[in-house]
C-alpha positions in Angstrom: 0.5 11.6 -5.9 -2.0 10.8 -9.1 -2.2 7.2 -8.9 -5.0 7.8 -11.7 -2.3 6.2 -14.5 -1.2 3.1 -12.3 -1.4 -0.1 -14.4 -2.3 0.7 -17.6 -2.8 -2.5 -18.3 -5.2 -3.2 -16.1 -8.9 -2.8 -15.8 -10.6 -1.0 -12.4 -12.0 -4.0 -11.0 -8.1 -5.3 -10.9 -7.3 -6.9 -7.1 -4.8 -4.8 -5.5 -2.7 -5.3 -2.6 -0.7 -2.7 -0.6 2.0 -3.2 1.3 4.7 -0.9 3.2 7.8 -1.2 4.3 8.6 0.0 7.8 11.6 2.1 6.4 12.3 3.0 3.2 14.3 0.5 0.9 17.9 0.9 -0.2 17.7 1.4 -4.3 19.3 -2.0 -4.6 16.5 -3.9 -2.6 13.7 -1.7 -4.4 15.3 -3.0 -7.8 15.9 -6.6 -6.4 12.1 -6.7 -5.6 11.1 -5.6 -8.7 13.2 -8.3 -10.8 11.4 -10.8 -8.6 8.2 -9.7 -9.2 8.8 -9.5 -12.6 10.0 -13.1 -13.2 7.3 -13.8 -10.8 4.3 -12.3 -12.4 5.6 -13.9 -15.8 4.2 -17.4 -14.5 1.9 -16.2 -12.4 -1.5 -18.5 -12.6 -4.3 -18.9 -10.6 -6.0 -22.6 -11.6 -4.4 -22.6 -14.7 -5.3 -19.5 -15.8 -2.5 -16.3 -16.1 -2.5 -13.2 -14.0 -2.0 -10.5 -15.3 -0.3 -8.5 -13.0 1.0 -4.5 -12.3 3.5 -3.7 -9.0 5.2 -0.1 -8.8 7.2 0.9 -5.6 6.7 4.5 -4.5 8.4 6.7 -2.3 11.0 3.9 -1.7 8.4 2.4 0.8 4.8 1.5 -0.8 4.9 -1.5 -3.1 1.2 -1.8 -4.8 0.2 -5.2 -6.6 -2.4 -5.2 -8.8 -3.6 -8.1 -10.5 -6.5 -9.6 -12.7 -7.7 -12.6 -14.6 -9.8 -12.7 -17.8 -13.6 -13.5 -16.4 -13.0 -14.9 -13.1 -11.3 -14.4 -9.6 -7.6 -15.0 -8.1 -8.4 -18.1 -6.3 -6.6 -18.3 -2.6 -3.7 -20.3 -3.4 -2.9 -18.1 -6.3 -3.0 -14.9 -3.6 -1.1 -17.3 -1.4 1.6 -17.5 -4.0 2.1 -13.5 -4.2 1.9 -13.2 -0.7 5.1 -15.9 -0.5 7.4 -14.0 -2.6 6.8 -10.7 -1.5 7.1 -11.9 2.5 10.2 -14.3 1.6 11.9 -11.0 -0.1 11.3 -9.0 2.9 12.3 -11.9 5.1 16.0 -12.4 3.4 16.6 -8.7 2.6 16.5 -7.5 6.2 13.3 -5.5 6.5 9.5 -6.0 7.0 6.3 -5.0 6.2 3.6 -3.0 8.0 1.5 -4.9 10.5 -1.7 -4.1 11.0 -1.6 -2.4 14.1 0.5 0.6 12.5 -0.5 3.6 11.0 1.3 5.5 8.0 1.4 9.2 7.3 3.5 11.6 5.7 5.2 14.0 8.0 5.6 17.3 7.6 8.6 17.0 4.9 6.3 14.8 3.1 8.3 11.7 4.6 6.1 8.1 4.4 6.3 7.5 8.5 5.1 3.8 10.2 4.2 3.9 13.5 2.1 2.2 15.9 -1.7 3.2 16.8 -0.4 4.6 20.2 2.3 6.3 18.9 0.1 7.9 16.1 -2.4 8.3 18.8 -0.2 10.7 21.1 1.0 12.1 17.9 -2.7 13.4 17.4 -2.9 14.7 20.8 0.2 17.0 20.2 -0.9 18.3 17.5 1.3 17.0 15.4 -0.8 15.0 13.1 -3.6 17.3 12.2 -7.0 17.1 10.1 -4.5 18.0 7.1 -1.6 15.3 7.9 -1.9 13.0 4.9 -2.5 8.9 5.8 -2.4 6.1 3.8 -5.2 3.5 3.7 -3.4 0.1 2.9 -6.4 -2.0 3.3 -7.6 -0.9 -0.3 -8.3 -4.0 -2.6 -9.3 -2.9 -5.4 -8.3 -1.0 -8.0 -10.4 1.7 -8.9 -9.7 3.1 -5.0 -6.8 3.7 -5.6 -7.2 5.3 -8.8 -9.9 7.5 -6.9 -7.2 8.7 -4.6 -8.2 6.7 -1.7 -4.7 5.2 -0.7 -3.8 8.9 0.3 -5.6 11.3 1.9 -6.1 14.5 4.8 -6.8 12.1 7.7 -10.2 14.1 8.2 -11.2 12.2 4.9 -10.2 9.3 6.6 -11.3 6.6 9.1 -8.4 7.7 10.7 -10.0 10.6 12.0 -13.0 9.0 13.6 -10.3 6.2 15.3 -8.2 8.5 16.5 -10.5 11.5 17.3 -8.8 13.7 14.7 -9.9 17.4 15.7 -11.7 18.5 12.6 -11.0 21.5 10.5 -12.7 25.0 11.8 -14.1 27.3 9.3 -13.7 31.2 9.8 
């Protein structure tokens, strides 16, 4: 995906936030999530000042926040305050998000898959994830990564491949 265009609005240095579902989200949760972030990020403010903010949900699954303030930092609590809505929505809609001992890749359908680091593990050693399987880095915070095309990527382009021991492309 070209995540070159996400939040127009906002400037590369923007603090982003990934998060993933562990399965994809029913079209009347994705649109229930995005209401709520929109009334939220209305009065978003971080002490005193607003946030401007960006979200987009892809693939049913990823939900990206990206947010800024004019010359300064989101302070903790104002973080804290983003981090309450989006975990309460998960809580009372019946799913959750990815911890941080899972790993997420597409399969070979080009399906967004979470599983844990033993799971993806064995899944190396059969072959089935490959130096070509596309992962997703969800610890990316800010911007401009993601814009870069770091949030997806062939897992040998990714710390994923020195964690796991990804065998490494051959040339002929």
């Amino acid at each position: 995906m070209d995540y070159k265009p996400l939040f127009a609005d906002l400037n590369d240095a923007s603090d982003v936030w990934v998060y993933v579902s562990t399965e994809p989200l029913s079209d009347d949760q994705s649109q229930a999530l995005l209401r709520s972030l929109a009334t939220f990020s209305e009065g978003w403010s971080s002490h005193g000042r607003a946030v401007h903010a960006g979200y987009q949900i892809i693939d049913s699954q990823i939900l990206i926040l990206g947010a800024w303030i004019d010359g300064g930092d989101i302070s903790g609590c104002g973080i804290d305050k983003s981090l309450h809505l989006i975990d309460g929505f998960a809580a009372t809609h019946g799913f959750s998000w990815l911890d941080a001992l899972s790993v997420v890749y597409r399969n070979t359908s080009n399906q967004l898959k979470v599983v844990s680091r033993p799971a993806f593990r064995q899944l190396v050693r059969n072959q089935t994830v490959t130096a070509e399987t596309i992962v997703l880095d969800p610890t990316l915070r800010v911007l401009s990564d993601i814009r870069a095309g770091m949030l997806e990527k062939p897992a040998s382009e990714s710390w994923h491949s020195m964690v796991f021991q990804i065998p490494q492309l051959t040339a002929i």
